[in-house]
C-alpha positions as CSV (number, residue, x, y, z in Angstrom):
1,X,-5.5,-12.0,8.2
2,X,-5.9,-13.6,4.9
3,X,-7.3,-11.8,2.0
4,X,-9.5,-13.6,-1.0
5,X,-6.2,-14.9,-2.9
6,X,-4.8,-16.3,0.0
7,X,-2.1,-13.0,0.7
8,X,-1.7,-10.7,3.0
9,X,-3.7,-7.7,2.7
10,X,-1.1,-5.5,4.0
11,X,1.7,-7.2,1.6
12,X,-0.4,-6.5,-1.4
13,X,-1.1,-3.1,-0.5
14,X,2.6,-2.8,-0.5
15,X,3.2,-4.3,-3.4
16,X,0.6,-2.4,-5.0
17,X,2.3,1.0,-4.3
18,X,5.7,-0.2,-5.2
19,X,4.4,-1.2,-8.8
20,X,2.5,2.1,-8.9
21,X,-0.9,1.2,-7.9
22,X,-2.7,3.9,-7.0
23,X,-4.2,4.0,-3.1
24,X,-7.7,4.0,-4.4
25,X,-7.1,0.7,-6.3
26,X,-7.8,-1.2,-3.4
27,X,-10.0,-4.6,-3.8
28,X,-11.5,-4.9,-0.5
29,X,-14.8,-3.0,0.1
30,X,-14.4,0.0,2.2
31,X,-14.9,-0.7,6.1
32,X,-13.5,-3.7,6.1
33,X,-10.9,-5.4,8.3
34,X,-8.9,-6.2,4.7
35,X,-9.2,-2.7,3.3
36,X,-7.6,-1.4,6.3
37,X,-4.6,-3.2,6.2
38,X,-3.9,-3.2,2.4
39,X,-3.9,0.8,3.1
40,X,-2.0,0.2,5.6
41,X,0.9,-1.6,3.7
42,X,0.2,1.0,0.8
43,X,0.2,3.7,3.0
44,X,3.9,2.7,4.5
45,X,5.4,2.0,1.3
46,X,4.6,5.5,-0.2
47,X,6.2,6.9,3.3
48,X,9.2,5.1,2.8
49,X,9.0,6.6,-1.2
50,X,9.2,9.7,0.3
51,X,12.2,8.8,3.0
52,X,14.6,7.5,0.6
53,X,13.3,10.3,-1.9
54,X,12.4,8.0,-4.5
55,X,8.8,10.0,-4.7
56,X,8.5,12.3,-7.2
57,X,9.6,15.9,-5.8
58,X,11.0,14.6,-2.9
59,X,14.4,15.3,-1.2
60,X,16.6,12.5,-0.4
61,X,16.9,12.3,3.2
């Protein structure tokens, strides 16, 4: 699935949290095929945050 620049929805979601994007900042309307996966790849890049403890308050694991 390619989004309107030509990426990967999921990939910029990713990126997006790694750079500290917030989850909300997503570009895609809401309900769509490409919302869904950019929180998707947002969503799995905070989780791994929180697994190697890098997320603010979290324990190292």
């Amino acid at each position: 699935m390619a989004s309107k620049m030509g990426g990967d929805p999921r990939e910029e979601g990713r990126i997006a949290c790694e750079t500290g994007g917030a989850r909300g900042d997503c570009p895609y309307p809401a309900g769509t095929p490409e919302h869904e996966a950019w929180a998707e790849g947002w969503d799995e890049a905070e989780e791994m945050k929180v697994i190697s403890g890098e997320e603010d308050g979290a324990a190292p694991a």
